[in-house]
C-alpha positions in Angstrom: 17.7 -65.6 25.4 19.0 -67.6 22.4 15.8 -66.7 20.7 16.4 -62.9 21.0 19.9 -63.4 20.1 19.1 -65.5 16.7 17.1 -62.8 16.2 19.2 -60.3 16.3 21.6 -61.9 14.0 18.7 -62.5 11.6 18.5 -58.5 10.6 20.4 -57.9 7.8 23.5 -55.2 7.8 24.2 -53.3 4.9 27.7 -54.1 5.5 26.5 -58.0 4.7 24.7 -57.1 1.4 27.7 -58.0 -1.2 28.1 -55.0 -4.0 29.4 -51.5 -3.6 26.3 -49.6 -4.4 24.0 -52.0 -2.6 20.9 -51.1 -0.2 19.1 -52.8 2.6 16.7 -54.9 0.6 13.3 -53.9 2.8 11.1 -55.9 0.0 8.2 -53.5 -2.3 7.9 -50.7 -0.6 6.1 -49.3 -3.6 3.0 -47.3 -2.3 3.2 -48.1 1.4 0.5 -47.1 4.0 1.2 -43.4 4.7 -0.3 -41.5 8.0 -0.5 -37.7 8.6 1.7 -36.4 11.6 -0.1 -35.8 14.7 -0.8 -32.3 15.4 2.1 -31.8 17.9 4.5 -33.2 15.7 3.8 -31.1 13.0 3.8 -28.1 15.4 7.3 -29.3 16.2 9.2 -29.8 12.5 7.3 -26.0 11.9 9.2 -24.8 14.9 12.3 -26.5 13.8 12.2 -25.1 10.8 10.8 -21.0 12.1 12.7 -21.1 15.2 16.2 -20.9 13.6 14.8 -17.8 11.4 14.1 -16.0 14.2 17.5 -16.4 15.6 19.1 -15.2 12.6 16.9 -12.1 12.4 17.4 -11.5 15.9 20.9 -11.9 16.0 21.5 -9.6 13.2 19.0 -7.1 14.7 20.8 -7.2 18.2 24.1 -6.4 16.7 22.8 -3.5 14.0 24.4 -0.5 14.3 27.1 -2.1 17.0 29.5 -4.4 14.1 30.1 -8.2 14.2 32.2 -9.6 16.6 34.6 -12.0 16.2 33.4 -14.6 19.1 29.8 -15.0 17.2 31.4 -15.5 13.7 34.0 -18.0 15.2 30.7 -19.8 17.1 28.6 -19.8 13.7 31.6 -20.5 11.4 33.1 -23.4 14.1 29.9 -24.7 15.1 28.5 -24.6 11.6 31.7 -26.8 10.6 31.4 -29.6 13.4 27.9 -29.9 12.6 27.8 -30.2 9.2 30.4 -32.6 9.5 28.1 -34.7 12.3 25.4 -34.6 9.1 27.6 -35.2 6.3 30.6 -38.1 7.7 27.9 -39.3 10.7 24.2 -39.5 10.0 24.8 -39.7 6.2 28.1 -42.0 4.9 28.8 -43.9 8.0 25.3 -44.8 9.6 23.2 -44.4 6.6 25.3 -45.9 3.9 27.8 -47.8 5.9 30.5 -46.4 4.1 33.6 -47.1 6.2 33.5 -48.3 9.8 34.9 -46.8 13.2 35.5 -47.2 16.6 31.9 -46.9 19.2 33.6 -43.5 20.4 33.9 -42.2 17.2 30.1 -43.0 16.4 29.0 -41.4 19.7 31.1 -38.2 18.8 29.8 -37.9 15.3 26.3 -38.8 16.4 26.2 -35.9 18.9 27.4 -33.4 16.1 25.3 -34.5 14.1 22.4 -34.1 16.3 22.8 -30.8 16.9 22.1 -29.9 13.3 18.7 -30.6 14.9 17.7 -32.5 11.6 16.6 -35.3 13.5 17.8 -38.4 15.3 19.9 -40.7 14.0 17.6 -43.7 13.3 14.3 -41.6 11.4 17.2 -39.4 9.0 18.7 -42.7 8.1 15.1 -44.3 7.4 14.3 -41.0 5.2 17.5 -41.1 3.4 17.3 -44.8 2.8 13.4 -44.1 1.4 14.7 -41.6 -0.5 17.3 -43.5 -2.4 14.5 -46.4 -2.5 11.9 -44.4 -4.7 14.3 -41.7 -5.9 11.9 -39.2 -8.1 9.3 -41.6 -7.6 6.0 -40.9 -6.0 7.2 -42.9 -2.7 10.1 -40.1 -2.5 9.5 -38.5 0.4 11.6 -35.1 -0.6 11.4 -35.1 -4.8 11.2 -32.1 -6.5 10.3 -33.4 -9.5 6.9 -35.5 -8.9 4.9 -31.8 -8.7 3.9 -32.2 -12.4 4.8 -29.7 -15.1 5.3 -26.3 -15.5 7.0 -23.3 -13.6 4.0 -23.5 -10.6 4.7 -27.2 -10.4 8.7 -26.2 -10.5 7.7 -23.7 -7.4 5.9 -26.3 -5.4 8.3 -29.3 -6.0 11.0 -27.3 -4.9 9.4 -25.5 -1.6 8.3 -29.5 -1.2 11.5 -30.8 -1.7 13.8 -27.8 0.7 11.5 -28.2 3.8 7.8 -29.2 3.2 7.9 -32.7 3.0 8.8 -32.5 6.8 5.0 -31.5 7.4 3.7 -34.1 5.0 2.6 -37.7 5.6 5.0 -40.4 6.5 5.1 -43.6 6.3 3.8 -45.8 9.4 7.0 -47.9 9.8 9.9 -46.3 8.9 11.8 -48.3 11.2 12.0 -51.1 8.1 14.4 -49.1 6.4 16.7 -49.4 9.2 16.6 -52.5 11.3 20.2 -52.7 11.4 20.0 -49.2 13.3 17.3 -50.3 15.5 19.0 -53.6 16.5 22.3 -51.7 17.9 21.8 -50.3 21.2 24.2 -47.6 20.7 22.6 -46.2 18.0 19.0 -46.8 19.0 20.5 -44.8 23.0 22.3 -41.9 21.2 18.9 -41.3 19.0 16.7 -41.6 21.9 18.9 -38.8 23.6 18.2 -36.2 20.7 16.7 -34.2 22.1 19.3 -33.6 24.8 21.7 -33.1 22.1 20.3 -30.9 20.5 19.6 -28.6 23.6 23.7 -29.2 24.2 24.1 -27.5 20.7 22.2 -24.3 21.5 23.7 -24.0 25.3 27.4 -24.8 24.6 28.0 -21.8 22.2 25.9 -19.7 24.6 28.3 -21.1 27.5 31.3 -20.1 26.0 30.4 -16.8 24.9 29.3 -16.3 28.3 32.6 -17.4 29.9 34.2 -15.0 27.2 32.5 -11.5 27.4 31.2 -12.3 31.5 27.7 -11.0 30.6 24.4 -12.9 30.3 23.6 -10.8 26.7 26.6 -12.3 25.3 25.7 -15.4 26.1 22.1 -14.9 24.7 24.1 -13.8 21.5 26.0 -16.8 21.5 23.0 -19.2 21.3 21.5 -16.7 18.7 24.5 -17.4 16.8 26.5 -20.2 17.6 23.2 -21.8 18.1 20.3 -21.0 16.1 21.7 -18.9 13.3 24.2 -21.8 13.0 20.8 -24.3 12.8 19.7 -22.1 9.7 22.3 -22.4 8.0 23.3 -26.1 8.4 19.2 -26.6 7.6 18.9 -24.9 4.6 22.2 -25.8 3.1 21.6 -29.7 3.8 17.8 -29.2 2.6 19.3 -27.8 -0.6 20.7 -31.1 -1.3 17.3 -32.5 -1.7 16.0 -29.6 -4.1 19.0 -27.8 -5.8 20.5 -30.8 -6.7 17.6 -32.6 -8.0 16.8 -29.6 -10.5 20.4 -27.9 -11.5 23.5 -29.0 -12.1 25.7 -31.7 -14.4 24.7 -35.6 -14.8 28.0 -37.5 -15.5 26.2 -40.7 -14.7 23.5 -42.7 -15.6 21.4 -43.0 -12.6 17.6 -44.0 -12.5 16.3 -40.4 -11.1 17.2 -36.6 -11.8 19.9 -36.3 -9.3 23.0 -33.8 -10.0 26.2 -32.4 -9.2 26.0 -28.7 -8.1 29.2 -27.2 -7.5 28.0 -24.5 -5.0 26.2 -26.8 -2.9 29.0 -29.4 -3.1 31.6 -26.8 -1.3 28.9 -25.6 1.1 27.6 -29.0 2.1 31.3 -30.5 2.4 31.2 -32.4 -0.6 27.0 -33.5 -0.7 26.3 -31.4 -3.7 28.1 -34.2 -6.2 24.7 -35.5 -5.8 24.7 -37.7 -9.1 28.0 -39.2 -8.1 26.8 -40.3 -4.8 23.3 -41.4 -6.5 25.4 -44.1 -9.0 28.0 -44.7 -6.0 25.4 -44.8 -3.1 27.7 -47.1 -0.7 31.0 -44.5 -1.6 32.7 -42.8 1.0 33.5 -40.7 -2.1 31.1 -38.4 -3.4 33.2 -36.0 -5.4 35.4 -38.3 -7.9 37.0 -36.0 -10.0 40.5 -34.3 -8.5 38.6 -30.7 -9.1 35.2 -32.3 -7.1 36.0 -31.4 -3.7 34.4 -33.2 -1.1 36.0 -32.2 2.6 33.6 -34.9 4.2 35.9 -37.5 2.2 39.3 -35.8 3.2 37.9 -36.1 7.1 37.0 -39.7 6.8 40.8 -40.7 4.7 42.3 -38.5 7.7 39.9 -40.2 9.9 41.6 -44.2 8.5 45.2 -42.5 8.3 45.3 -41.8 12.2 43.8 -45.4 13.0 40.1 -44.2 13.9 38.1 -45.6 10.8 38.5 -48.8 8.8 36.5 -50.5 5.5 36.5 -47.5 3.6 34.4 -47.9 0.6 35.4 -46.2 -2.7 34.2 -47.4 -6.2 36.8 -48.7 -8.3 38.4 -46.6 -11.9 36.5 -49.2 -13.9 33.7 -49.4 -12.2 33.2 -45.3 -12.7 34.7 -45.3 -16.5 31.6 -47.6 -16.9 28.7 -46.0 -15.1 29.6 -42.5 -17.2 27.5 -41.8 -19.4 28.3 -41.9 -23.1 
């Protein structure tokens, strides 16, 4: 019993590791053993990324010629919100980055939302994420846009790469070593074996509600076409675009060692992710947009968040330390 417990206190956190922008130091990870996903896993990220397609199309074809209702854009719009906000304040700046702290209630809560963007569990988007920023634009980036070589075909297929392909490329065997303080919490590692569950919860609940609203079973099939997989696309694409968009367009106010950028579309649609070159120099920053016109609604939830007692340890880079990371 001690054993296991010294061991436990032997993984690092990143909350330990002193210096804002620091990472969990997981040694050279420079060209790692990589392994092609199994045939059923592969069949399941291309159904993740299909399925949600199909929902749009078939939402939009069920209510042609019949007019939007309110209840499905109130599911999309309200579901798209919650979990984008699960994505963006949960998987990414709190159990990614360790960017301010809460309460286990609040970590369940924005675990679950963020689940249902159906992105992945908590533990393997965390390990990508923390790869990512490892090798960023480097040929041990899982999701670069810009390691395709030159010219506009090589544009084409780093971008298509960097949106959604890289989720039917090889991985790494253990990602896990990007995240052992994840892995050593059994809250974490419980809510990411329950994905998913979660993410069945995020295509049902919409479906429920619409059904307790219009009392017929096709408006509940239109409220998991909507509030469920229509909202999916959307969250997807709008969070993949982080990886591409802002990796090729957009404004470098920093010095950072890769090609990320701030995109003003993507940083309103994504609740603040698309000030991707702020968040690449300030990776530990609860902060991503740091100018007063940057906004960056994923940073207004977490302040509100520490104002009403539910978050503590917010991290956010200093004046002087972002007058001297700007580039001259």
């Amino acid at each position: 019993m001690n054993t296991q417990r010294e061991q436990r206190r032997a993984i690092p956190r990143l909350a330990d590791v002193p210096g804002l922008e620091a990472e969990l130091d997981v040694g050279d990870l420079h060209g790692e053993p990589m392994v092609r996903p199994s045939q059923g896993a592969r069949i399941v990220n291309l159904v993740a990324i299909l399925l949600p397609l199909v929902g749009l199309i078939a939402g939009i074809a069920w209510l042609w010629g019949f007019g939007a209702s309110w209840l499905y854009i109130a599911l999309l719009g309200i579901g798209y919100a919650l979990t984008a906000v699960g994505i963006t304040v949960g998987y990414h700046r709190l159990f990614t980055h360790k960017s301010f702290d809460t309460n286990p209630v609040v970590k369940v809560v924005l675990a679950i939302l963020g689940s249902m963007a159906a992105q992945g569990s908590v533990i393997s988007w965390a390990a990508w994420h923390r790869k990512h920023h490892r090798h960023s634009d480097r040929d041990d980036d899982p999701h670069s846009p810009n390691t395709q070589g030159l010219g506009l075909v090589a544009l084409f297929k780093g971008m298509v790469h960097a949106h959604c392909g890289w989720l039917l490329r090889a991985s790494p065997r253990d990602l896990v070593k990007y995240v052992p303080d994840l892995h050593s919490d059994r809250l974490i590692r419980w809510m990411s074996r329950l994905f998913p569950l979660w993410v069945l919860l995020g295509l049902l609940i919409p479906g429920a509600i619409a059904l307790a609203i219009t009392g017929s079973w096709t408006g509940g099939f239109l409220g998991i076409l909507w509030g469920g997989l229509a909202r999916v696309f959307f969250v997807h694409h709008v969070t993949w675009s982080v990886n591409s968009v802002c990796h090729l367009w957009g404004t470098r106010p920093f010095a950072s060692h890769d090609h990320s950028r701030n995109n003003p579309i993507v940083g309103i649609l994504a609740l603040g992710e698309g000030w991707h070159n702020n968040h690449h120099a300030f990776p530990a920053s609860a902060r991503h947009g740091l100018r007063w016109w940057e906004i960056d609604f994923s940073y207004l939830i977490i302040r509100s968040l520490v104002a009403c007692g539910l978050a503590r340890n917010m991290r956010v880079p200093c004046p002087e330390r972002v007058a001297a990371k700007r580039r001259r």
